[in-house]
C-alpha positions in Angstrom: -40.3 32.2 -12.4 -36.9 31.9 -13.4 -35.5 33.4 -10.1 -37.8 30.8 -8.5 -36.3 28.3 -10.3 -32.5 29.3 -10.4 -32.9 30.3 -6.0 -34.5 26.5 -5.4 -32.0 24.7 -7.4 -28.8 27.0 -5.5 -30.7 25.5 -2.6 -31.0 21.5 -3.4 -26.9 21.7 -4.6 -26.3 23.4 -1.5 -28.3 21.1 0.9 -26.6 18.1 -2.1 -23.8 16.7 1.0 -26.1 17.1 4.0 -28.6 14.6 2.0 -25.8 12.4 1.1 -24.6 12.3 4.5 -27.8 11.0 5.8 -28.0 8.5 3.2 -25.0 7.2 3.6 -24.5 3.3 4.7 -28.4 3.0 2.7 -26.2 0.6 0.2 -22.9 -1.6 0.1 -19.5 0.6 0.6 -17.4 -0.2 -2.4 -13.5 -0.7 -1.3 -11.3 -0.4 -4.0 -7.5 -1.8 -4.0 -5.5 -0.8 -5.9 -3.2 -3.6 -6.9 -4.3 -7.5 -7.6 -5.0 -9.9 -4.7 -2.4 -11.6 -1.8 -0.7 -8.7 -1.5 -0.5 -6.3 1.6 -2.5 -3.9 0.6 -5.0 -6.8 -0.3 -4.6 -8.6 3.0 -4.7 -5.4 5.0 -7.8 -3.9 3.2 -9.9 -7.4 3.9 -9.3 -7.3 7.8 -10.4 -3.9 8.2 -13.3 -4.1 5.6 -14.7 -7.1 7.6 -14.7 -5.1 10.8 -16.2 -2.1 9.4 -18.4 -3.5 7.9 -20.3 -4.7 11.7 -19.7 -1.1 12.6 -21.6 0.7 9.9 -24.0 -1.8 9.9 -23.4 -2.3 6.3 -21.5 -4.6 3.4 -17.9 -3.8 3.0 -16.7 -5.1 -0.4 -12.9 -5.1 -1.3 -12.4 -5.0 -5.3 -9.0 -5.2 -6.6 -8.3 -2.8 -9.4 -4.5 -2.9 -10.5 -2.1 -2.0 -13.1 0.3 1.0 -13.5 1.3 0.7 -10.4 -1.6 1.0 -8.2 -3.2 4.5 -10.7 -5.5 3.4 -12.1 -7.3 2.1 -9.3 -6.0 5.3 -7.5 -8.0 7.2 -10.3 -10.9 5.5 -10.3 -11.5 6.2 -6.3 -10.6 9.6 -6.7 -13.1 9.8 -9.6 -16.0 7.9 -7.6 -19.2 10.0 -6.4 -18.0 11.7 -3.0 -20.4 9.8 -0.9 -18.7 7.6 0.9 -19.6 4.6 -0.9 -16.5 4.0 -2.5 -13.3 4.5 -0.4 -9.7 3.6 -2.2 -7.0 1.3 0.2 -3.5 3.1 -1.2 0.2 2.4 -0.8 3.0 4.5 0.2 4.0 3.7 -3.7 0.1 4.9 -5.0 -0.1 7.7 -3.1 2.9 9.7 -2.1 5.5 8.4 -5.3 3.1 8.2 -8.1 3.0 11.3 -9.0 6.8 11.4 -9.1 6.9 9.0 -11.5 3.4 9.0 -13.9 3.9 11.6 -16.2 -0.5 11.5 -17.0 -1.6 10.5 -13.6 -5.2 11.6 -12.8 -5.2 12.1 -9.5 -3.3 14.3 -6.9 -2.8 12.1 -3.2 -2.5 15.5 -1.2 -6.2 16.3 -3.2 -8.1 13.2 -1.5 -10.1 12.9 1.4 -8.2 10.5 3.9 -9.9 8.7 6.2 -6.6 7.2 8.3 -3.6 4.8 8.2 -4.4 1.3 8.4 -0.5 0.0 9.5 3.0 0.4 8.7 4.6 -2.7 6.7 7.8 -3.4 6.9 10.0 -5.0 3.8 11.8 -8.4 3.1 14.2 -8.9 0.5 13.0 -12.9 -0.3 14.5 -15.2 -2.6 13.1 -18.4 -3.7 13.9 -21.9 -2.8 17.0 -23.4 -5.1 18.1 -20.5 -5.0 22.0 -21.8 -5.0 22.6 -18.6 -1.8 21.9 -18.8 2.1 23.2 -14.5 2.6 23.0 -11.3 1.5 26.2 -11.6 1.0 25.9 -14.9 -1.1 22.9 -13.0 -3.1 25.0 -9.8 -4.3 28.0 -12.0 -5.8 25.9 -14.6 -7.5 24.2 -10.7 -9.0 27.7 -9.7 -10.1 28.8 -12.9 -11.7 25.8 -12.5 -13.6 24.9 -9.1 -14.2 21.1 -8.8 -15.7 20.5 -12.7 -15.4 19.2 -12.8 -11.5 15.2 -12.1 -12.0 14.0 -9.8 -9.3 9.8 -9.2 -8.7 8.2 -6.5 -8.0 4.2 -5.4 -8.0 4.7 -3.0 -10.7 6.7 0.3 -11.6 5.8 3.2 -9.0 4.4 0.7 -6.4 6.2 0.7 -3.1 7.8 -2.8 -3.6 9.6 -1.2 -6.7 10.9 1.7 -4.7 12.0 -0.9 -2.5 13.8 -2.6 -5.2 15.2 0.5 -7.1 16.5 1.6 -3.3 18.1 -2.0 -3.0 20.0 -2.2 -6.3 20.9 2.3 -5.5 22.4 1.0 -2.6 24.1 -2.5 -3.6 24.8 -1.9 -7.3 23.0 -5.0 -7.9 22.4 -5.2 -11.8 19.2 -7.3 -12.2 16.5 -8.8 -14.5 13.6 -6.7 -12.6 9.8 -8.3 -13.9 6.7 -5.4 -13.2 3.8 -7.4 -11.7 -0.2 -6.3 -11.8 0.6 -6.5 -7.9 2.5 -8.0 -5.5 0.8 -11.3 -5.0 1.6 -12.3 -8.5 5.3 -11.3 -7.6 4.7 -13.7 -4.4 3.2 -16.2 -6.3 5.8 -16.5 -8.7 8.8 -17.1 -6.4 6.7 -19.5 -4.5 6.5 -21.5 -7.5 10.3 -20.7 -8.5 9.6 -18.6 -11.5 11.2 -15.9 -10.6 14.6 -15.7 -8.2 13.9 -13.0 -5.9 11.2 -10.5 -4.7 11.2 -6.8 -2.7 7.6 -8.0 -0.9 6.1 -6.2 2.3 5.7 -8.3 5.5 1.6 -9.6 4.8 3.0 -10.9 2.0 6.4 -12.6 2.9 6.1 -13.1 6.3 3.4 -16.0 6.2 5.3 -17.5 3.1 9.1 -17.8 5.2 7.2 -19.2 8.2 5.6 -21.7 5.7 9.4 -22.6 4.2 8.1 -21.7 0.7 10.3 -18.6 0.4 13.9 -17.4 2.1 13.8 -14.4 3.4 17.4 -12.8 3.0 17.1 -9.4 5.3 14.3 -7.4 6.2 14.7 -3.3 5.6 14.7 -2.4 9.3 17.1 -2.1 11.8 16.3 -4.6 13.6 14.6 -8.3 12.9 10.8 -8.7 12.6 9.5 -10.8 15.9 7.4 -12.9 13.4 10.3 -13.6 11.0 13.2 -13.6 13.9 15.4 -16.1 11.4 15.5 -13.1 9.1 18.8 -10.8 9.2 18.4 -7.0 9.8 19.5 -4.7 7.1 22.7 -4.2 9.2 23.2 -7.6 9.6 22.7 -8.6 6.3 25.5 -6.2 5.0 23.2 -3.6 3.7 22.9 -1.3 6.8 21.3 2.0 5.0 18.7 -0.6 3.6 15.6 0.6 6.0 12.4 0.9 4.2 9.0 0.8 5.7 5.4 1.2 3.4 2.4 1.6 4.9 -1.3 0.9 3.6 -4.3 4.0 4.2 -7.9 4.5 3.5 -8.8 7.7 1.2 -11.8 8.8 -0.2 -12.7 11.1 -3.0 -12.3 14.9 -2.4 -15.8 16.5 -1.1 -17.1 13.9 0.8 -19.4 15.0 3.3 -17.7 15.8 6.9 -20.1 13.9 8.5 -19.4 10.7 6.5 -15.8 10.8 6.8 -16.5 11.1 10.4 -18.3 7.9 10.1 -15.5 6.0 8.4 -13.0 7.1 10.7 -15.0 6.2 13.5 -15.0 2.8 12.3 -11.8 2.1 11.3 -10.7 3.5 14.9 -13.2 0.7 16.3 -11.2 -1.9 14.1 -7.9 -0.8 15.3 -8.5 -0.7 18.6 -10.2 -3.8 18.5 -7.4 -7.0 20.1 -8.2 -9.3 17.6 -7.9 -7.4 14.5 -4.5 -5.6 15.6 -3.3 -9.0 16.6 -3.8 -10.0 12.9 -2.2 -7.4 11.6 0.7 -7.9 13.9 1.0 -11.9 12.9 1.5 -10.9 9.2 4.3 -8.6 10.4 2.9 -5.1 9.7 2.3 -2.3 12.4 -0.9 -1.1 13.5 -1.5 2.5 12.8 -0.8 4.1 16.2 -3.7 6.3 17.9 -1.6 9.7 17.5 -1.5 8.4 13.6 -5.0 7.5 13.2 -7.7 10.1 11.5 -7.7 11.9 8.2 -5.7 15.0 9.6 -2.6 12.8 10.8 -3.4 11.0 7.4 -3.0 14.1 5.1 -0.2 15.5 6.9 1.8 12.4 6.2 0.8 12.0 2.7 2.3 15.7 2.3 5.3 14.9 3.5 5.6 11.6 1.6 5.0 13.1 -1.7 7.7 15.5 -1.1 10.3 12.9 0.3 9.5 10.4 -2.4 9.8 13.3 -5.4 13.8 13.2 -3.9 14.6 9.5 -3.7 13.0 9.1 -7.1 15.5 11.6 -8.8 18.3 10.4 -6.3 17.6 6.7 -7.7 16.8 7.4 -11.3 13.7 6.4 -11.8 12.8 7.6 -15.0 8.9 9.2 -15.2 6.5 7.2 -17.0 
């Protein structure tokens, strides 16, 4: 009877992901972000989640979960039942430098299940109106007259917006006040409303707040402008020409999720990138669609690999000390 018993339960764990596959979709998909809302990852996550959600045929809910720099939403996914249920939207900062920098991080990036990259998003160095500086050039004297006093924003240690800003003041010297945020809309926020002088924020962010005139923008980290900010200096322009920094935004899901469910999921975030409308979107705010050749959880994991290794340099090179 034991045998029986110990052969038939070997059997139900092993037949466990096919039956989780076929019930997948039964219930509301769960998509955690990992930082608080307005910022890109936010914005990003909410126009694909609306698309796939009329592909699977099935609610997509976006929940913000932030602090620590995107990890402890980035824990919670890679904690969640691997059923496809709850996916995670990470950042290049989340999930190719956290683990540079937190020390007791509880999760492992190159461990995950990927689904695919959603887009690339460029960077803007903003600074907020009253601001007594039109350049670059203005910026980084009015820093050195007064070293530590200049307030600079960013969506929290380890996120990509501070290894944007720790790669600004590497490369500048700049010496300034820098204020961790539970994400980057708060940072946004708080430069709209002049609280804070100046912000390392990724194009879904800044992009819709320079066209508005509620923000300057003072270079964006490319070589060359951004077509939907084309009043914005490029890095070389603005003085700063080794300044090029790009994040990006991607879909993971926990590790052992059923083959057949992440085929699913990255079925339908193909739909939504191929699909005019939403690309067009993403383009307005700034940010780059994920390319076809870049699409799919392979591509995905590939990059995060490389990422985590890349990022483990520039984090030593900058100083960043481990949390």
């Amino acid at each position: 009877m034991k045998r029986l018993f110990a052969a038939a339960l070997v059997a139900l764990l092993a037949c466990a992901p096919g039956l989780r596959a076929q019930d997948f979709t039964s219930r509301p998909i769960t998509m955690l972000v990992v930082f608080a809302p307005g910022g890109a990852t936010d914005v990003l996550a909410r126009i694909v989640a609306d698309h796939m959600s009329r592909t699977l045929n099935q609610r997509v809910m976006v929940e913000n979960v932030s602090g620590a720099g995107g990890t402890i939403g980035g824990a919670r996914g890679a904690q969640a039942v691997p059923d496809g249920h709850t996916l995670t939207v990470g950042s290049l900062g989340s999930h190719s430098a956290a683990p540079s920098i937190y020390r007791s991080i509880q999760y492992d990036p190159r461990e995950l299940q990927p689904i695919g990259l959603i887009a690339g998003t460029p960077l803007f160095f903003v600074v907020r109106n009253g601001l007594p500086v039109n350049t670059m050039g203005e910026f980084l004297a009015l820093v050195r007259e007064n070293p530590g006093r200049v307030s600079n924003g960013h969506a929290g240690i380890g996120s990509t917006n501070h290894l944007a800003c720790a790669l600004f003041a590497h490369l500048t010297g700049a010496r300034m006040n820098n204020i961790p945020y539970r994400g980057e809309g708060p940072a946004m926020n708080d430069v709209v409303a002049q609280q804070v002088d100046s912000a390392c924020l990724l194009a879904p962010a800044a992009v819709p707040q320079i066209q508005s005139g509620t923000m300057r923008g003072l270079l964006t980290a490319a070589a060359e402008r951004n077509p939907n900010a084309p009043n914005v200096p490029s890095a070389r322009e603005a003085g700063v020409p080794d300044y090029i920094f790009q994040g990006w935004n991607a879909i993971f899901a926990p590790r052992g999720t059923p083959a057949p469910v992440v085929e699913r999921l990255d079925q339908a975030l193909r739909a939504a990138l191929a699909d005019p409308t939403i690309r067009r979107r993403i383009e307005d705010l700034g940010s780059i669609p994920a390319a076809p050749d870049r699409q799919g959880p392979e591509a995905l994991l590939q990059m995060v690999r490389s990422e985590v290794d890349r990022w483990a340099t520039v984090v030593r090179a900058a100083g960043i000390e481990p949390q």
